[in-house]
N, C-alpha and C positions, 0 to 999 in steps of 0.2 A: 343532449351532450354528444359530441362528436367523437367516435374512436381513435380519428387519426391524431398522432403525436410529434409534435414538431422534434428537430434532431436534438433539441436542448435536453427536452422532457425524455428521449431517449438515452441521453450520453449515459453514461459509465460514470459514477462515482470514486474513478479509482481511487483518489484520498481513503474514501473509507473502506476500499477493499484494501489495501495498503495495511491501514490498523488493525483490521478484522486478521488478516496474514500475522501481521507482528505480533498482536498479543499470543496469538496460538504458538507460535513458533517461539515467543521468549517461554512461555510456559512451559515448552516441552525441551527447551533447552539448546533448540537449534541457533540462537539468535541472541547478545549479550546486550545491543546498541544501538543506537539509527540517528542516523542524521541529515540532512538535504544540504551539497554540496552545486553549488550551482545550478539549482532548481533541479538535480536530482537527487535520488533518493539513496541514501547508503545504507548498511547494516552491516553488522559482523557478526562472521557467521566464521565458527571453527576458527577463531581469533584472529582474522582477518577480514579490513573492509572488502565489500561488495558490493555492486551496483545492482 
C-alpha cells in the first residue's frame, strides 16, 4: 500500500471542523445561530452576524 496521498485524500474537512467549532462555541456561549449565506458561512456571535 502506498503512502503517498493524493490532494483529495489530503484536503481539509472544513465542514466538519466548522461543526466541531460551532458546537463548542454554542456550548460555551460564544455563539447563539449559523447560517450559510451565499455559500458562506454565518454565526452570531455577541448578537451579531458574522462571517
Amino acid at each position: 500500500m502506498s503512502e503517498d496521498l493524493s490532494d483529495l485524500d489530503r484536503a481539509i474537512d472544513e465542514g466538519a471542523i466548522f461543526r466541531h467549532w460551532y458546537d463548542l462555541a454554542r456550548e460555551l456561549g460564544y455563539c447563539s445561530g449559523q447560517e450559510v449565506r451565499e455559500g458562506e458561512q454565518w454565526v452570531i456571535l455577541s448578537g451579531s452576524w458574522e462571517k
